[in-house]
C-alpha positions in Angstrom: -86.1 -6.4 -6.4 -87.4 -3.4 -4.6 -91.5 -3.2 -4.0 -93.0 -0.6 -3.5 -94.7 -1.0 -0.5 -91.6 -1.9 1.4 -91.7 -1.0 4.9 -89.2 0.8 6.9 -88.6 -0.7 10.0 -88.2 0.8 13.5 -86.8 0.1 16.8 -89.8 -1.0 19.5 -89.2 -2.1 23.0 -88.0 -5.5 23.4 -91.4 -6.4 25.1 -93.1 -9.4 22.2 -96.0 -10.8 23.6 -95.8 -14.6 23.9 -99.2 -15.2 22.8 -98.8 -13.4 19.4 -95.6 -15.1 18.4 -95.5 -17.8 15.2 -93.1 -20.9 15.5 -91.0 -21.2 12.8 -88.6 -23.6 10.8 -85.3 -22.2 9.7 -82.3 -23.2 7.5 -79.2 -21.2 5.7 -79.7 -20.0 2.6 -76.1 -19.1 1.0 -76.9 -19.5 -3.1 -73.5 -17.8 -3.8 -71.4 -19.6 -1.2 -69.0 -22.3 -1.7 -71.4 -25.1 -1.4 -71.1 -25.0 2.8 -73.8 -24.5 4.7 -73.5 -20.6 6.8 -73.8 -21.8 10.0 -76.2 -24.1 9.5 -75.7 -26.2 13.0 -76.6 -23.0 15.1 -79.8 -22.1 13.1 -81.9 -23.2 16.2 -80.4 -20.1 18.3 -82.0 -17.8 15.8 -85.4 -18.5 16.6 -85.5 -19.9 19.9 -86.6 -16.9 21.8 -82.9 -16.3 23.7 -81.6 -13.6 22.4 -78.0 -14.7 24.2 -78.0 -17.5 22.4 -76.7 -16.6 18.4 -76.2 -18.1 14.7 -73.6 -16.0 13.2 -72.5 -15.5 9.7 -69.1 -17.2 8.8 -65.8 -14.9 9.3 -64.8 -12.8 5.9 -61.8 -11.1 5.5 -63.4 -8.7 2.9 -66.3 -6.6 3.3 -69.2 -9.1 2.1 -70.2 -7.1 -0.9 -67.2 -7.8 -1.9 -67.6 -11.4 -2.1 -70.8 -12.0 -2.6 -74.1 -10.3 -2.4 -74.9 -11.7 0.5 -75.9 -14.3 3.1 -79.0 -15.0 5.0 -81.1 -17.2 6.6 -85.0 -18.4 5.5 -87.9 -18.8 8.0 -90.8 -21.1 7.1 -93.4 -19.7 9.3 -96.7 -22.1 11.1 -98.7 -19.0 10.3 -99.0 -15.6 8.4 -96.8 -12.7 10.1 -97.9 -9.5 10.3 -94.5 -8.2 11.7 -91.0 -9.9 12.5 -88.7 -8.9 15.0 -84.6 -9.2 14.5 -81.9 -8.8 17.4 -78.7 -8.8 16.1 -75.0 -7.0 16.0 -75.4 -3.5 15.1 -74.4 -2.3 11.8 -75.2 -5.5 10.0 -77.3 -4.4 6.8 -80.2 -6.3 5.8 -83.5 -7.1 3.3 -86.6 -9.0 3.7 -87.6 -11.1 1.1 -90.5 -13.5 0.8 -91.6 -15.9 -2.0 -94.8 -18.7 -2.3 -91.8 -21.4 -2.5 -88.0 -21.3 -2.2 -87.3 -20.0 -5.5 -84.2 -20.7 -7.8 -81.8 -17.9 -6.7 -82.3 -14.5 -5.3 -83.9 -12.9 -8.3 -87.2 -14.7 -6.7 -87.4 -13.4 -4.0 -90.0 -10.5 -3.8 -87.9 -8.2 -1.0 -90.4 -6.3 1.2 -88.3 -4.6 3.6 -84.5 -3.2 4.2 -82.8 -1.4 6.9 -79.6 -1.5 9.4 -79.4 -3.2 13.1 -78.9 -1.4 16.0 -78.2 -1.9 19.5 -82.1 -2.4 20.1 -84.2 -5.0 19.0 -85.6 -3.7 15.1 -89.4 -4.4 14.2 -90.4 -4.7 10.8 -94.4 -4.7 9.4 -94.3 -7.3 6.9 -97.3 -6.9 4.0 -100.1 -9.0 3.7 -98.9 -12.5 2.0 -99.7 -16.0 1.2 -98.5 -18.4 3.2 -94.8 -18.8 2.1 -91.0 -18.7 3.0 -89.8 -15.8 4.6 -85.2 -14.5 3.9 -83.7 -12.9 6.1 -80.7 -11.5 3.9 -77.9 -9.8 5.4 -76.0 -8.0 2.6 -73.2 -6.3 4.6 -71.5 -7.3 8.0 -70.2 -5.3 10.3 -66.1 -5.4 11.0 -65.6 -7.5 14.2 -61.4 -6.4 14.4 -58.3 -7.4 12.7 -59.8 -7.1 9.2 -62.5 -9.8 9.7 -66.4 -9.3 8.9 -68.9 -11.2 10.6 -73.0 -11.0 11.7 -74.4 -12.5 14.9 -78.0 -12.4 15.2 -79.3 -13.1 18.3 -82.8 -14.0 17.7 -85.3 -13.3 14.5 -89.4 -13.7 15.7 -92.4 -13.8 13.5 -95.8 -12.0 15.6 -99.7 -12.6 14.0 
């Protein structure tokens, strides 16, 4: 599922222009869950600009990979991005994947980019594509005490 020109992202100040960012529709995307939505009623925190405001990943008792291969969120953007910012708990492991359509499972996804959160806001360059759906896949959670494992991402933009 690699590609070859996958882009490594970096950490940029938290300073994205107004003007250059690309409203977006959003919604769970869980192909190996339990047939629940992830979070699904706090999607709109994701992408409405607040970083205070959070969707989170449900609670595991298991490191994810355990589980499953992983969880994630997919972003319908109005426009082609260029880049995408993500603000989210540090340690929480991640891949970008994009596809024309919302494909059958995750073996259609064409992943684009990979990398781990950190306390700063991460930027990623996304490659030239279509116009299409954009995953957000978080494929291991950081431990949040007591033997649980959980993500909270604060808030995922899409820039021209």
């Amino acid at each position: 599922m690699q590609n070859p020109d996958a882009v490594v992202p970096s950490s940029p100040p938290d300073d994205t222009d107004e003007a250059e960012v690309i409203p977006v529709t959003a919604r769970s995307y869980d192909p190996f869950g339990d047939n629940r939505t992830e979070g699904e009623a706090n999607i709109p925190l994701i992408h409405d600009g607040d970083r205070t405001t959070t969707w989170h990943t449900e609670r595991y008792f298991s490191p994810l990979s355990s589980l499953k291969p992983g969880v994630g969120v997919m972003f319908t953007p109005a426009e082609v991005p260029r880049a995408v910012r993500i603000i989210g708990d540090a340690g929480i492991s991640y891949e970008i994947g994009w596809a024309a359509t919302v494909p059958d499972d995750l073996d259609g996804w064409e992943m684009v980019a990979t990398g781990t959160l950190d306390d700063n806001a991460t930027m990623a360059t996304l490659p030239d594509r279509d116009p299409g759906v954009w995953l957000l896949w978080l494929t291991s959670l950081p431990e949040t005490g007591g033997g649980a494992f959980m993500g909270e991402i604060g808030d995922v933009t899409f820039t021209r």
